[in-house]
N, C-alpha and C positions, 0 to 999 in steps of 0.2 A: 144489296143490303144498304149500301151507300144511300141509293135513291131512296127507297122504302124510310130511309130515317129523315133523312130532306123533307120529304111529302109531310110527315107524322108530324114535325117541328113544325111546321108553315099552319099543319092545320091548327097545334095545340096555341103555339105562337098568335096568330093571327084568327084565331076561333072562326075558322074557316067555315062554314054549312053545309060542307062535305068532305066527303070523307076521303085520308090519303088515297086509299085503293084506286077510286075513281081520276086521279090527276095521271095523266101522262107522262113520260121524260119529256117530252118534246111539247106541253105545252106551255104557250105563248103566259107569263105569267101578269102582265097589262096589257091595256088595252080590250078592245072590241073580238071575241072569239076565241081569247082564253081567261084566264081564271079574274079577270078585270078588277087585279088590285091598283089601289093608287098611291101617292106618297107619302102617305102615313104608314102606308101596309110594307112599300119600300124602306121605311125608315127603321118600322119592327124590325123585319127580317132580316137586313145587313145586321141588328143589334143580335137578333138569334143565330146567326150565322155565326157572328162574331164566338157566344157563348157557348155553343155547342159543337164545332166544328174547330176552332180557332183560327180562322180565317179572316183575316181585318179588311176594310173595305174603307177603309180611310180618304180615297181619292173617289169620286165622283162619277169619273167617268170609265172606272175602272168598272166600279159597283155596278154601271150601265149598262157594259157588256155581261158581266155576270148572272146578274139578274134578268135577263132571259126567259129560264127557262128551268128546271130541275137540272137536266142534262148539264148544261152551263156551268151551274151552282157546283153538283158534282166534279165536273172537270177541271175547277175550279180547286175547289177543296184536295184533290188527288193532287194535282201538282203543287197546290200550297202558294200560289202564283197568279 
C-alpha cells in the first residue's frame, strides 16, 4: 500500500510518462537503467515526499541515500528516520 502510493506521487508529482504500476520497488530511481530522473526531479520529490508522507529530507546526503529507490523511500518513511 505504502509503495503503490510512493509510485502514484512520483508519477502525479513528477508527470512521469508511465505509469506507477510499471515502476518496481527496487528500481534504480537515477541514473542509466532506471527510471533516469535528474535534480530537478530529486528536488520535486524530496518536496512530495515532504507533503505527502511527512518526511523531511533536510540534509543532503541523507536524501541521497533515500532516494534510491521506492523501497528506500518506503523504509524510510516507515521508520520516519
Amino acid at each position: 500500500e505504502l509503495r503503490r502510493k510512493i509510485k502514484e506521487v512520483m508519477v502525479d508529482e513528477l508527470m512521469l510518462d508511465f505509469d506507477a504500476a510499471e515502476i518496481a520497488d527496487e528500481t534504480a530511481l537515477f541514473g542509466a537503467g532506471g527510471l533516469g530522473l535528474d535534480s530537478v526531479d530529486a528536488l520535486q520529490l524530496v518536496v512530495a515526499i515532504e507533503k505527502h508522507f511527512g518526511l523531511k529530507l533536510a540534509d543532503a546526503e541523507k536524501a541521497k541515500g533515500v532516494l534510491q529507490s521506492v523501497e528506500t523511500i518506503a523504509m524510510a518513511i516507515e521508520t520516519k528516520g
